[in-house]
C-alpha positions in Angstrom: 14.9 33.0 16.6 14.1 31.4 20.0 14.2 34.9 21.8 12.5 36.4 19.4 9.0 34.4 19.6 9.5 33.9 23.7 9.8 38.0 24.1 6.1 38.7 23.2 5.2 36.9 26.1 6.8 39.2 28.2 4.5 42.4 27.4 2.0 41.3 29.0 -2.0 41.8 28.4 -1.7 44.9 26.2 0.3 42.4 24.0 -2.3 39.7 23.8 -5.1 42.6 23.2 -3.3 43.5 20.3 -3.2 40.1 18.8 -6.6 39.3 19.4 -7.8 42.5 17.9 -5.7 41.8 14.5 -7.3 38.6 15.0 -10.8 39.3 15.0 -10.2 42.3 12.5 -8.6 39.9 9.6 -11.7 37.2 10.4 -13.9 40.1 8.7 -16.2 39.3 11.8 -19.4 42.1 11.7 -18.6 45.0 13.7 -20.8 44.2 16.7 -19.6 40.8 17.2 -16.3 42.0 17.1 -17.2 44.8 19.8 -18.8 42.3 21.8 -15.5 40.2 21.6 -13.4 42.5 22.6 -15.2 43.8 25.4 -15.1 40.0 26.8 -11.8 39.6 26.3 -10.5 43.5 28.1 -13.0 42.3 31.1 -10.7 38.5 31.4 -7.3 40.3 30.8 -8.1 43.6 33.2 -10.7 42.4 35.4 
């Protein structure tokens, strides 16, 4: 179970892109808050 939750943490950003996305998506946030979001978040993982 242990390896199981520690491997995500190995993809890397793409990973954590993904997550946050479902995030945001199942928060029902308004499209252009959630456009705005990601955009923040790809410019702190990817420079």
């Amino acid at each position: 179970l242990l390896e199981y939750y520690s491997k995500p943490y190995e993809l890397g950003a793409e990973w954590f892109g993904d997550v946050y996305r479902a995030k945001l998506l199942t928060m029902k946030l308004p499209k252009r808050v959630l456009v705005e979001y990601v955009r923040v978040v790809k410019k702190e993982l990817f420079g």
